[in-house]
KEKE-514422 format. One record per residue (C-alpha): x negated, z negated, y negated. Coordinates in steps of 0.001 Angstrom, whole numbers, plus 500000, padded with zeros to 6 digits. Last residue first. Example, Ala and Ser with C-alpha at 12.3 -4.5 7.8 and 13.67 -1.06 7.14 Angstrom:
BEGIN
486330492860501060487700492200504500
//
This chain:
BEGIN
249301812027535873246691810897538389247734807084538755251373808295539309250410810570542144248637807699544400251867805265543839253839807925545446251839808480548529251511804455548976255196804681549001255874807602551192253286806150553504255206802662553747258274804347554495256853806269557450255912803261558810259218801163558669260700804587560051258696804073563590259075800588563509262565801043563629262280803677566001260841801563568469262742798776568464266147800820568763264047802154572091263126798342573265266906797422572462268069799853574672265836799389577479266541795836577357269969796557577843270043798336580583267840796108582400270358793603581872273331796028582736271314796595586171270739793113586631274137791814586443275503794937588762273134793697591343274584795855594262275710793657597338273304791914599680271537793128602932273882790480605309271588789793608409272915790644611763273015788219614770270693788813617487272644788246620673273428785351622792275039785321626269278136783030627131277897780146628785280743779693631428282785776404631142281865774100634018283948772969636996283181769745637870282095768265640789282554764564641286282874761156640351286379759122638751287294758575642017284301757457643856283921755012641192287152753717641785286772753187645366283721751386644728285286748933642574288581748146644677285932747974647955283129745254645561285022742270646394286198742884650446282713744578651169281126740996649672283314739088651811282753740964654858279013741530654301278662737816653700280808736914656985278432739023659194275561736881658086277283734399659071277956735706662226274494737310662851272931733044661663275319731650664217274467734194666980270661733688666420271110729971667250272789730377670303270141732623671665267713730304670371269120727439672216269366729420675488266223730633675403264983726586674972267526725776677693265623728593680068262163727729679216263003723811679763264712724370683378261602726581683882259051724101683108261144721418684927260775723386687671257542724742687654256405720935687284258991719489690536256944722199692829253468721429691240254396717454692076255866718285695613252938719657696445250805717030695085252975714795696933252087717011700251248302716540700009248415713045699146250807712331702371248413714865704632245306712733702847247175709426704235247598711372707674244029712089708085242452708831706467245142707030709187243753709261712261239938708711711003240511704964711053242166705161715133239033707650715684236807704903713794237810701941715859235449701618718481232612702983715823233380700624713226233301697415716055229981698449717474228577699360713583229544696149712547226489694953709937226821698440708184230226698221707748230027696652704259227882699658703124230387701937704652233516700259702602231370700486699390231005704091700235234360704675701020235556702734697794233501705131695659234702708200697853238295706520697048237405706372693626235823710105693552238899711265695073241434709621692781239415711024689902239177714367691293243412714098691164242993712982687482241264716294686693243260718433688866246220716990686790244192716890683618244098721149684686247722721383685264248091720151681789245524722604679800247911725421681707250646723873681128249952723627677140248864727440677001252097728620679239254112726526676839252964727703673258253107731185674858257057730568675650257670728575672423257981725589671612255713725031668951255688728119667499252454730734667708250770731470664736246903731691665941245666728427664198248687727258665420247716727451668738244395726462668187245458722962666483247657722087669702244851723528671711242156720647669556245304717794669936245169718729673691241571718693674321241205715620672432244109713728674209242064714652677531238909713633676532240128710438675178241979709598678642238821710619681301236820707364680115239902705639680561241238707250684231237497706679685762238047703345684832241802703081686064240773704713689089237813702551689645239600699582689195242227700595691109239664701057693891238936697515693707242193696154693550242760697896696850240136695984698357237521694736696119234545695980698188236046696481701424236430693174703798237157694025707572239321692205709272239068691171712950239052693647715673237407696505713694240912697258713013241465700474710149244982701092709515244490700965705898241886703138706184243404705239702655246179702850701274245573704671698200244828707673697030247569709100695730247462706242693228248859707694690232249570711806691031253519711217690865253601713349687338254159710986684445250069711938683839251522715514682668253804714989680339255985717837679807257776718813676179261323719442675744261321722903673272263026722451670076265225724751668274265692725155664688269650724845663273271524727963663019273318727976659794276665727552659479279386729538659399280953730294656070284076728476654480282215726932651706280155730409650641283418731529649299282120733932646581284354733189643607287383734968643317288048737161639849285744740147641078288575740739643712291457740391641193290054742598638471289165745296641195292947745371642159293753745505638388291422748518637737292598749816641389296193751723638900293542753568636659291595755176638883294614756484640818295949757509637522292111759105636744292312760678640396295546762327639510294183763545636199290942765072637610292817767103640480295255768239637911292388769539636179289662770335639023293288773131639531293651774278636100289749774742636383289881776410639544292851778917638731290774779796635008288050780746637336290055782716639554291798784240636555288710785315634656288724782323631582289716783480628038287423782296625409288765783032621566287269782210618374289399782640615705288283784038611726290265783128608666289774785960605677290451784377602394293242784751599540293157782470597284294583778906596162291280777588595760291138774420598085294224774894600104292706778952600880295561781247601229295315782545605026294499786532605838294133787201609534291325787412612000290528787438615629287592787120617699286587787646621707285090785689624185285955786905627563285360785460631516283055784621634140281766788502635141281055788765631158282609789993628058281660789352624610283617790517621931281756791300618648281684788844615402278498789464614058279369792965612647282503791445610919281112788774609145277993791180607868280509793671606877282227790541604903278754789744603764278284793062601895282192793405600654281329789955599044278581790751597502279748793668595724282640791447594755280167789553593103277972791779591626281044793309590050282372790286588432278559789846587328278408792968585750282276792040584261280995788603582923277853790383581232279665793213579354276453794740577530275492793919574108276070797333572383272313799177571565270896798599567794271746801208565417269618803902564119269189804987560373270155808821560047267212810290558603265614810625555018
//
């Protein structure tokens, strides 16, 4: 018979995996090491160093790695430089805090500011106060036929056709100048001002030429009243007619030079009025600049502490240089030590296996051989 075979030794599976481990270890500290280069660029260096430190946690031995940036020296000299610059402006910053407190703590003083300037008013004109009334009367006053000669109504009676002619002409004229009035502010000009007035004197001198036909047509109304009553003393009218003609002559000189003086004393007072309405405006306009003025003081005077502190604490600053990346290295892994004994093992135990089944069946045919030869004896 042969030498019965044992089974394989159990393999040492905390030292495998002792191994594994440290295997590991060495793998990934390569890896540590190859990812750790020192970069150098035009702005400056990053570089690593390393020591051995007892971990707090563990109590063992580890490697400790330090990242190091080192500035070129003119960029280093500008930081150190923004630096001090930075911390003196920060002080500064710092010490207008309490100024700024005490400018936002004042209310806005809107008590002590000038005041507004008020809206100005132009003077208006009136047209029919003008000395135009009766201009033509006393017309062949001076007329003598040698004993008096009656007129229709006298002087009375012309006034009666002024003052009729003068009613039916009044409506129209209020209508024209409440329908200009609407007009012109139809077309957004100011009451007052220097369009407004050229448009209204304009619509005035006309009533004025207006009420001066008037005055004509009642003294050619009175005339012709006057000529019908004359018609019975055409001796006496015609001995007196140059001395009647010399009077109409003089009294339409007198009408002629009061309407004259009338236009004269109108562009006067219309420019007297321009020029204190100008100056009105002018004065007004100054008030609201000033106050307006005072605002920007004030508010210049509360927000300067605040402004000047933001303009501190802003600016450049001088960036740290980025440095360039690289494609880091991959740790491969250490030897499987566990693995290896594992498979070792199995290997083992599948040969043992196999002879054992091997000897189980040449058992069983020595037995069955045996048992054949005893039946035949």
């Amino acid at each position: 018979m042969g030498k019965k075979s044992k089974p394989p030794k159990p393999p040492d599976y905390t030292k495998a995996a002792e191994q594994t481990a440290a295997s590991s270890q060495e793998a990934q500290t390569r890896a540590d090491w190859t990812n750790r280069p020192d970069q150098v660029t035009p702005w400056g260096k990053q570089a690593w160093t390393s020591a051995m430190e007892v971990d707090p946690a563990t109590g063992k031995q580890m490697t400790k790695w330090t990242q190091n940036t080192t500035l070129d020296p003119a960029l280093q000299a500008a930081l150190d430089s923004q630096q001090a610059v930075d911390m003196g402006k920060s002080q500064l910053a710092q010490a207008q805090i309490g100024r700024a407190g005490e400018a936002l703590a004042s209310p806005f003083d809107w008590q002590n500011l000038q005041a507004m300037g008020g809206p100005v008013q132009a003077q208006g004109l009136d047209p029919m106060g003008m000395q135009t009334r009766g201009a033509g009367r006393g017309i062949m006053s001076g007329f003598d036929s040698g004993g008096p000669v009656e007129q229709a109504g006298g002087d009375l009676g012309r006034q009666r056709y002024e003052e009729t002619l003068m009613n039916r002409m009044r409506p129209e004229n209020e209508r024209a100048q409440a329908g200009l009035e609407g007009k012109l502010q139809n077309m957004g000009l100011t009451r007052g001002s220097e369009a407004w007035k050229r448009e209204m004197q304009g619509l005035q001198d006309q009533q004025s030429r207006q009420a001066f036909d008037a005055f004509q047509t009642a003294g050619a109304e009175q005339q012709r009243n006057y000529g019908m009553s004359l018609q019975g003393q055409q001796q006496q009218y015609a001995q007196n007619m140059g001395q009647a003609q010399f009077g109409n002559q003089a009294q339409q000189q007198a009408q002629q030079q009061r309407m004259a003086q009338n236009q004269q004393n109108w562009g006067m007072m219309t420019g007297a009025n321009a020029q204190n309405f100008g100056q009105q405006m002018q004065a007004s306009e100054y008030q609201n600049k000033l106050r307006q003025q005072q605002i920007a003081e004030q508010q210049q005077q509360r927000l300067m502490p605040l402004n000047e502190m933001n303009a501190l604490l802003t600016g450049a600053q001088v960036n740290m240089p980025t440095m360039p990346g690289f494609q880091a290295s991959q740790s491969s892994g250490g030897a499987d030590y566990s693995g290896a004994a594992k498979n070792q093992y199995s290997a083992g135990m599948d040969a043992y296996n196999a002879a054992q089944q091997q000897q189980q069946s040449m058992m069983s045919g020595i037995t069955g051989a045996a048992g054949m030869a005893a039946m035949f004896m």
